[in-house]
N, CA and C of each residue as an Amber inpcrd file, in Angstrom:
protein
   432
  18.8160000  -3.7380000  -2.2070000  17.8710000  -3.0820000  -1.3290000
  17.2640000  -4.1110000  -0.3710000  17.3640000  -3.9460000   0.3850000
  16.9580000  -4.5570000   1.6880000  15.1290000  -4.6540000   2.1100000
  14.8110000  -5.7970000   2.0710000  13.0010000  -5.9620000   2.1470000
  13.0750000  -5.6090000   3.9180000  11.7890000  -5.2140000   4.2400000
  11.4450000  -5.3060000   5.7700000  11.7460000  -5.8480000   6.1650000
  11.2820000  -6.8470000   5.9670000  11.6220000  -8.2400000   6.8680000
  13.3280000  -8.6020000   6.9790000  14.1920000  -8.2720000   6.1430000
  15.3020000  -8.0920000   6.5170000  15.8700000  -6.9740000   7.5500000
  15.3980000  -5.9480000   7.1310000  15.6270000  -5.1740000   8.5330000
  15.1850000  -5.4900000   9.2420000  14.1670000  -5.8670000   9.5570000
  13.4090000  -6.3950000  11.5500000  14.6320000  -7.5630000  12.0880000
  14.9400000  -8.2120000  10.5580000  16.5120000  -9.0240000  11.0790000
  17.6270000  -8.4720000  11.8970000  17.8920000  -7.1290000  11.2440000
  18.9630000  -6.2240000  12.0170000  19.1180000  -5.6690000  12.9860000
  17.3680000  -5.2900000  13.0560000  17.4540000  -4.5140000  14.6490000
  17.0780000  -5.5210000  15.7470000  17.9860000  -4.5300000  16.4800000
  18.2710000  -5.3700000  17.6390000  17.3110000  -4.7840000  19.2090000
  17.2860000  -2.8390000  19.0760000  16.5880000  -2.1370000  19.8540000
  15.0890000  -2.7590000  20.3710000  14.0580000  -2.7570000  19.2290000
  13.1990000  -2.4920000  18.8790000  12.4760000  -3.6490000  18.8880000
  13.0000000  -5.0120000  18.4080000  12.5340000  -6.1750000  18.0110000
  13.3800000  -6.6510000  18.3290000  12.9510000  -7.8490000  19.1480000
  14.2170000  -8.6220000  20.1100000  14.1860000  -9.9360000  19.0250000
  15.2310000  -9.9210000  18.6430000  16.0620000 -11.0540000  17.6630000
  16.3720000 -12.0950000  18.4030000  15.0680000 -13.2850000  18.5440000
  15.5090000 -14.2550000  19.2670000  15.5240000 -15.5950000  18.1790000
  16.1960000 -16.6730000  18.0730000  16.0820000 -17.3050000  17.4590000
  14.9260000 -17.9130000  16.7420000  14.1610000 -18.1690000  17.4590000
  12.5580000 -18.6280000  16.8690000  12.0700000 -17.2990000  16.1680000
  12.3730000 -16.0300000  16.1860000  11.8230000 -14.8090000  15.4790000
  12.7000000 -14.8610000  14.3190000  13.6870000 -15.3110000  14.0730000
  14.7440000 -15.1500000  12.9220000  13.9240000 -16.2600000  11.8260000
  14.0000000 -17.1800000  12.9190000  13.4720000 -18.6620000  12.1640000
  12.1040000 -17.9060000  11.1400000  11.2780000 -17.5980000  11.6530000
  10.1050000 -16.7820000  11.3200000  10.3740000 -16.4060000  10.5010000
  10.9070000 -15.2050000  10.1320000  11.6090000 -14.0600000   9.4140000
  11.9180000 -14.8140000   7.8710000  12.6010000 -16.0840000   8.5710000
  13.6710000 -16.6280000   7.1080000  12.2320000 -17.2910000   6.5570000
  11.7070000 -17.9740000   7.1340000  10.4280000 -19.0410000   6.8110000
   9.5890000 -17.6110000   5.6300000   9.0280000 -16.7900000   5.7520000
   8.5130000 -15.6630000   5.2340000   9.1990000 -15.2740000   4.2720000
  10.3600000 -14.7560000   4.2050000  11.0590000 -14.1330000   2.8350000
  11.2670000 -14.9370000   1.7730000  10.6240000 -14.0400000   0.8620000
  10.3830000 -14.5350000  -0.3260000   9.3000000 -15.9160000  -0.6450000
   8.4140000 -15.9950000   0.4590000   7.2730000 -16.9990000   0.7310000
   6.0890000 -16.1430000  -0.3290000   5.4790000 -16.6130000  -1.1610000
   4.7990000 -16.6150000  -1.9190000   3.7900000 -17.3590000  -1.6600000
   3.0420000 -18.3160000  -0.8020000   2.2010000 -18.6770000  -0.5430000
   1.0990000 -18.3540000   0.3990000   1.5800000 -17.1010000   1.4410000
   0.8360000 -16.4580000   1.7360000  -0.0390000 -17.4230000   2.8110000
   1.1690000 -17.8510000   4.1030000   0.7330000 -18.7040000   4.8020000
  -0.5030000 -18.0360000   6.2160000  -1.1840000 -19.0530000   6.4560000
  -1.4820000 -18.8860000   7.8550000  -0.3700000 -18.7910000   8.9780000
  -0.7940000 -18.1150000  10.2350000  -0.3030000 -18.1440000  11.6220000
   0.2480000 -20.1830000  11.5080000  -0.8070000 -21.0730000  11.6520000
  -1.1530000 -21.9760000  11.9430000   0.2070000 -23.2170000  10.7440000
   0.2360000 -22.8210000   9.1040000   1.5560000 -22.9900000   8.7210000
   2.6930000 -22.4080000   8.6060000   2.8950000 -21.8340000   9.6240000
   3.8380000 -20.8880000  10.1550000   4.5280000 -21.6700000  11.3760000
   3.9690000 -21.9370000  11.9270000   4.1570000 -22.6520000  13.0410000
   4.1940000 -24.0610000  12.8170000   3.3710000 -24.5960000  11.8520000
   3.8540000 -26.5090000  11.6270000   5.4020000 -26.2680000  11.2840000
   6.0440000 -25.6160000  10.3560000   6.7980000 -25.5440000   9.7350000
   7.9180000 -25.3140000  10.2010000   7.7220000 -23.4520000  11.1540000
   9.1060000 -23.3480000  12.1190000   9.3860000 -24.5440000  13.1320000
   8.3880000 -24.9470000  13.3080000   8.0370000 -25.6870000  15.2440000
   9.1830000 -27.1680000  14.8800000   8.9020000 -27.4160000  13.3120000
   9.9340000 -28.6420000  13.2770000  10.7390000 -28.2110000  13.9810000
  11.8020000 -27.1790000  13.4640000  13.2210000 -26.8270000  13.8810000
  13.6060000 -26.4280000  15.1340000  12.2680000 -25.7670000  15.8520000
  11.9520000 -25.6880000  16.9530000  10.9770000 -25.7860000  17.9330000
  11.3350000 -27.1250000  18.6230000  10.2090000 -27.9540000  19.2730000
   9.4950000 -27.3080000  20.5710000  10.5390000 -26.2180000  20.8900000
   9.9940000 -25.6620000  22.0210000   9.0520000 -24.5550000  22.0250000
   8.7250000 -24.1710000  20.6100000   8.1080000 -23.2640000  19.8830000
   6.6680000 -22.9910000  20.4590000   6.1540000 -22.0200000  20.5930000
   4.7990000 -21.7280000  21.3240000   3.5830000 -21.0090000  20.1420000
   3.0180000 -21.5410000  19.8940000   2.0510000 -20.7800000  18.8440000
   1.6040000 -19.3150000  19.1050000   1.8720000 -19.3020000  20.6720000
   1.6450000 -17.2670000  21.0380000   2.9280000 -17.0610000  20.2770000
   4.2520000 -17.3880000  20.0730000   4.7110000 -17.0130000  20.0110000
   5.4230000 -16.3140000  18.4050000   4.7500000 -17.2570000  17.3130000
   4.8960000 -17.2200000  16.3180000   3.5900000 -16.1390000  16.0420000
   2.0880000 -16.3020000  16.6880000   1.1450000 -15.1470000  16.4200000
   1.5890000 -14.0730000  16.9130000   2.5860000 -13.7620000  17.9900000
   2.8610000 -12.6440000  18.2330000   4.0560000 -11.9730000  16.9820000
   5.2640000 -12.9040000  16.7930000   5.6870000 -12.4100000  15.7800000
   4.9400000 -11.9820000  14.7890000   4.3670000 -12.2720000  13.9550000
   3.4980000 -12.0690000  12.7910000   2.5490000 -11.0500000  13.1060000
   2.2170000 -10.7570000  14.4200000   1.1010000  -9.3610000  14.9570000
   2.2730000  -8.2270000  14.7380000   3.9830000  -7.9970000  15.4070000
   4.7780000  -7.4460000  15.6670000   4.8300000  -6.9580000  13.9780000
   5.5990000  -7.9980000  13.2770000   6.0930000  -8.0190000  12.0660000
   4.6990000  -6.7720000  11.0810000   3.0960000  -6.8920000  11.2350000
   2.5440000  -6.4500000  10.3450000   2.1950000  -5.2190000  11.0640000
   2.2430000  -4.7660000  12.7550000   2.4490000  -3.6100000  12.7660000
   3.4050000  -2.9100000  12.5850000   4.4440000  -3.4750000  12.6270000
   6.1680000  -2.7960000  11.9670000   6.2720000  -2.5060000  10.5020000
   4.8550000  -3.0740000   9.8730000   4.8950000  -2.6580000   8.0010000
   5.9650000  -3.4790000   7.4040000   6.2680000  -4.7400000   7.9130000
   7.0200000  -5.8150000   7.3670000   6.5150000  -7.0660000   6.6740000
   4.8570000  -6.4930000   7.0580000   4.1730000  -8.0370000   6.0670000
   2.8080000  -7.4810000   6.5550000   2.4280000  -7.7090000   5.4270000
   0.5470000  -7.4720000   5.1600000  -0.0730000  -8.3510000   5.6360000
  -1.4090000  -8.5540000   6.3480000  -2.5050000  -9.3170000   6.8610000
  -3.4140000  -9.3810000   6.0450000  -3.6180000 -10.5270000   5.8220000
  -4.6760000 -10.8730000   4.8390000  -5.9060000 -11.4180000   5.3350000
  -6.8110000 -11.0090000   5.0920000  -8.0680000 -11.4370000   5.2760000
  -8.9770000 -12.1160000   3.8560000  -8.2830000 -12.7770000   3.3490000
  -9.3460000 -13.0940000   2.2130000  -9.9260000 -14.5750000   2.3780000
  -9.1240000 -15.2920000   3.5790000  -9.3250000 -16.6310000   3.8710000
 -10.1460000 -16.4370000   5.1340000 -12.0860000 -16.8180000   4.8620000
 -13.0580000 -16.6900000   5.5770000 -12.5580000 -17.5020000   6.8470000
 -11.8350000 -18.7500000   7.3300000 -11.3020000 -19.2200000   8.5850000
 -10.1150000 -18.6080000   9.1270000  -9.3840000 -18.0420000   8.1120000
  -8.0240000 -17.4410000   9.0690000  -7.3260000 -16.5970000   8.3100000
  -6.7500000 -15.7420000   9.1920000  -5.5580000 -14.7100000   8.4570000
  -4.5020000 -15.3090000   7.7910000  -4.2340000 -14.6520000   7.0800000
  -3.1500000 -14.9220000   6.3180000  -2.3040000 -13.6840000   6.3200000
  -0.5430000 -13.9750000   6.1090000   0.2530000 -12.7550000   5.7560000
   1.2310000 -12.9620000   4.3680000   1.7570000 -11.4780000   4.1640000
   2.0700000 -11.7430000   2.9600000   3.7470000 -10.5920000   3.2590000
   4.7850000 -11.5170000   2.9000000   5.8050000 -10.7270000   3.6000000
   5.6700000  -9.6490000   1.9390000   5.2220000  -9.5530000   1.0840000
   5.3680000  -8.4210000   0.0300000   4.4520000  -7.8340000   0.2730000
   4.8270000  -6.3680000   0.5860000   4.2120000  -5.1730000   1.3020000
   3.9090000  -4.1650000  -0.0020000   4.2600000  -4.3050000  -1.3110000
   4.4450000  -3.4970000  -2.4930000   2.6380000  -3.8010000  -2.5120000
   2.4310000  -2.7460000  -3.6910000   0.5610000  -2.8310000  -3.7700000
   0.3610000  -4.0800000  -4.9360000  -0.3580000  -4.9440000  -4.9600000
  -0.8160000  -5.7510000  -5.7320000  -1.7870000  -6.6940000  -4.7690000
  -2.3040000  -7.2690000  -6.0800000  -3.7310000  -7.3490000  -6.0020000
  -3.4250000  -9.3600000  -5.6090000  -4.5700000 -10.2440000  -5.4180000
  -4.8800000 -11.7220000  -5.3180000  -5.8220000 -12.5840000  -6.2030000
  -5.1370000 -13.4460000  -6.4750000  -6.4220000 -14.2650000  -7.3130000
  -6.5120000 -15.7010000  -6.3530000  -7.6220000 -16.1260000  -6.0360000
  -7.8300000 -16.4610000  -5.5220000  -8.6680000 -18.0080000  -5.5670000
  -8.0660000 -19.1870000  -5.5860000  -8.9260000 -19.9620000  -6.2400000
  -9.9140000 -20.7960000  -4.7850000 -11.3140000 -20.6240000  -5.4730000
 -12.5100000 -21.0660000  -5.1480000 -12.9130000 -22.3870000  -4.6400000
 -11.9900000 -23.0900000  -5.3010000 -12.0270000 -24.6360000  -4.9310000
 -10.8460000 -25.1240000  -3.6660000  -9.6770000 -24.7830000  -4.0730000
  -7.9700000 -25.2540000  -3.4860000  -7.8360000 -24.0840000  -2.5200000
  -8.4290000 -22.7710000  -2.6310000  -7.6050000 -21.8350000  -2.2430000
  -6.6230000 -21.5020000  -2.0410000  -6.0350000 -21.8260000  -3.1100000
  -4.4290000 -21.2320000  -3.7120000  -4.6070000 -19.9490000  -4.0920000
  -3.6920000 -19.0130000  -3.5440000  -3.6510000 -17.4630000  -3.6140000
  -2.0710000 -17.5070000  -4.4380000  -2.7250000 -16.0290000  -5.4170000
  -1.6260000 -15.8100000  -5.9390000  -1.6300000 -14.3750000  -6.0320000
  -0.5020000 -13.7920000  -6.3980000  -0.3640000 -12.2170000  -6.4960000
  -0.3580000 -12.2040000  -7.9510000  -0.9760000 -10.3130000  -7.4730000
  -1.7020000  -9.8660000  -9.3140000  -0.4550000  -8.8960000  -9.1720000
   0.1400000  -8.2550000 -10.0310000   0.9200000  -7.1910000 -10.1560000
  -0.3950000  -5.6350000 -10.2350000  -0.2170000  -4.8180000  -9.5830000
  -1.3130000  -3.9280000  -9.7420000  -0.9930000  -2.9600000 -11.1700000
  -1.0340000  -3.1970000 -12.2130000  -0.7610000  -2.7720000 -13.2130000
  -2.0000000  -1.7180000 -13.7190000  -3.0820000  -1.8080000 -12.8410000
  -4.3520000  -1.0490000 -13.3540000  -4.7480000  -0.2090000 -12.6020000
  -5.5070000   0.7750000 -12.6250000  -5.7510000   1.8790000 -11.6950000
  -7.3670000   1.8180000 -11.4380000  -7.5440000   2.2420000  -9.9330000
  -8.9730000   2.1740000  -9.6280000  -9.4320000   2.9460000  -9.0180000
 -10.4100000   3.6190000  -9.7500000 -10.6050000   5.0480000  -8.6510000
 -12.0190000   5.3790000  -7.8700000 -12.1050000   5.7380000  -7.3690000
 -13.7770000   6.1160000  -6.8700000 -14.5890000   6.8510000  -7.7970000
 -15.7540000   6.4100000  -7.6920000 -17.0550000   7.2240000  -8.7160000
 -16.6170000   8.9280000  -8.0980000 -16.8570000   9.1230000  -8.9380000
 -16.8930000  10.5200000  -8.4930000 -17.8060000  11.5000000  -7.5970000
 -18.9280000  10.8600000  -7.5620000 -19.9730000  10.8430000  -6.4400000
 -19.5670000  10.8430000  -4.6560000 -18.5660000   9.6130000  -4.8350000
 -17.2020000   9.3110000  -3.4270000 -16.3770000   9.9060000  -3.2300000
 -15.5170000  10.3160000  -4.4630000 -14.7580000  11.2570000  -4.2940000
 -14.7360000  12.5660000  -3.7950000 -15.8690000  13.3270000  -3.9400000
 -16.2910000  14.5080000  -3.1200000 -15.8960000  14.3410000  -1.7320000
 -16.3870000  13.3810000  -1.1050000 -16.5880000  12.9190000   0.3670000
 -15.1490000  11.7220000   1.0150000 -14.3760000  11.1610000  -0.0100000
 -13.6690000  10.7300000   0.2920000 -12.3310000  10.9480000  -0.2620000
 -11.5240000  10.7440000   0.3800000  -9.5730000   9.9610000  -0.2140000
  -9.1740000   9.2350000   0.0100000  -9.4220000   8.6420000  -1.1810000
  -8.6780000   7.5600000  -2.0610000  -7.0170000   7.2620000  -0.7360000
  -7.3780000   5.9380000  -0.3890000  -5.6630000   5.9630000   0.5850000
  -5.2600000   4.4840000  -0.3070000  -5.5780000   3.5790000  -0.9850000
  -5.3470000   2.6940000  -1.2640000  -6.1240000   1.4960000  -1.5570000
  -6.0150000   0.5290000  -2.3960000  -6.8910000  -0.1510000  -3.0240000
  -6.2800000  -1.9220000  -3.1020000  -7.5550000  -2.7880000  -2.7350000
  -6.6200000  -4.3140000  -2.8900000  -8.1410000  -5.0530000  -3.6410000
  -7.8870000  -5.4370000  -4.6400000  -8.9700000  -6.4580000  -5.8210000
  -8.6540000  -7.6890000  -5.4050000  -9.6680000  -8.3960000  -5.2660000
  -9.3100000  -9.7990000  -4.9260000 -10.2470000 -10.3480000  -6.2810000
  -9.6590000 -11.6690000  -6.7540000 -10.0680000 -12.5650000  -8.0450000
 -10.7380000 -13.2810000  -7.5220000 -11.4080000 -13.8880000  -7.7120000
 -12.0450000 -15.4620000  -7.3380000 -12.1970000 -16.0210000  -8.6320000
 -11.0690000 -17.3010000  -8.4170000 -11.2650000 -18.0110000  -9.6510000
 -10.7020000 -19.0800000  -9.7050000 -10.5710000 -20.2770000 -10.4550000
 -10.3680000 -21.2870000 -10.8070000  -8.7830000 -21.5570000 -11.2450000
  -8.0970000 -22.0300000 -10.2040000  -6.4320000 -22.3130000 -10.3920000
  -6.6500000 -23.6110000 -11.7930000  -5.7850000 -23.4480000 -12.5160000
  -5.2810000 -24.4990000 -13.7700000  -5.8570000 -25.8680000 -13.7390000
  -5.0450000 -26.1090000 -12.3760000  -5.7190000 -27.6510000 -11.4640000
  -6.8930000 -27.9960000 -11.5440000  -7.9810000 -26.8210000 -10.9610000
  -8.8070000 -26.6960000 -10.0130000  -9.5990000 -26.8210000 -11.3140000
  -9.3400000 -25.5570000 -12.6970000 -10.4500000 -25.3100000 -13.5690000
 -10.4390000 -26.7580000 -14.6410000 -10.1650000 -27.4040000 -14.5420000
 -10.4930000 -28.6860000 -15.3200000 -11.5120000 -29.4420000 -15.0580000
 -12.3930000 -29.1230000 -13.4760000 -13.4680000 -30.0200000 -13.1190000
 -14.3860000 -29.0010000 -12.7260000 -14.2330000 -28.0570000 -12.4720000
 -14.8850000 -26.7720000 -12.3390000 -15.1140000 -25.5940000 -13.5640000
 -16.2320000 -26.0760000 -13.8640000 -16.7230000 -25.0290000 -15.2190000
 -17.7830000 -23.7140000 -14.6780000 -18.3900000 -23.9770000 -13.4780000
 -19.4770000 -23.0830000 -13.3550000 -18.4470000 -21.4480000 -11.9490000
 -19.3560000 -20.7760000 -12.2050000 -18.8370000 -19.4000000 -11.6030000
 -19.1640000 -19.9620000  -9.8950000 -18.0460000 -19.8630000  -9.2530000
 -18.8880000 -20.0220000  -7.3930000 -17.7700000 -19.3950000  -6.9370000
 -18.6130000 -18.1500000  -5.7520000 -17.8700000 -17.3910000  -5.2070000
 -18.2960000 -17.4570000  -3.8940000 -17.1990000 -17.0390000  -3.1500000
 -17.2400000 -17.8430000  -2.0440000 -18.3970000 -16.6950000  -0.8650000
């Protein structure tokens, strides 16, 4: 089965497949770190020097209105994306800010008070907590 981001590879109509957008594409799949615009661009720009930072923010604007990668906002200086579009949740460490994915294995619903007045379209928990590293010198609770 084919992820988004592999199809935005294929089409050709819709999303103009230029080399620095492929570069993009490959840099993202299966990226688990849940980079900034900003290491997105240190990274492709090696391979391609002629590389324009509009041009990598525009990919990544294209890519998350096409539903090929999620925008993250949990990093108070900058967006972040996440080419896994499936629902799960972030933990988030406080010190390093190393992000990691939660599997959404739990269900969360509105008080029922909300529910009258609202629907439920979808839900994202963010952790704040202490990576392995991080929790060996860090004992006390700090959220950001």
């Amino acid at each position: 089965m084919q992820t988004k981001l592999e199809q935005k590879k294929g089409e050709g109509r819709r999303f103009k497949r230029t080399p620095q957008r492929l570069a993009i594409i490959n840099y993202l799949e299966g990226n688990t770190s849940h980079p900034s615009a900003e290491e997105v661009f240190r990274v492709v720009s090696k391979k391609y020097a002629s590389m324009s930072f509009a041009t990598v923010y525009n990919t990544l604007h294209a890519l998350t209105r096409a539903g090929a990668l999620r925008e993250l906002t949990i990093d108070p200086e900058r967006k972040r994306y996440d080419p896994d579009t499936s629902c799960h949740h972030h933990a988030i460490c406080v010190t390093c800010g190393r992000i990691a994915d939660v599997p959404a294995g739990f269900s969360i619903e509105l008080p029922q008070d909300l529910a009258r007045d609202f629907t439920l379209l979808g839900s994202h928990v963010e952790f704040y907590c202490h990576c392995a590293a991080c929790g060996k010198n860090n004992k006390q609770c700090e959220l950001p």
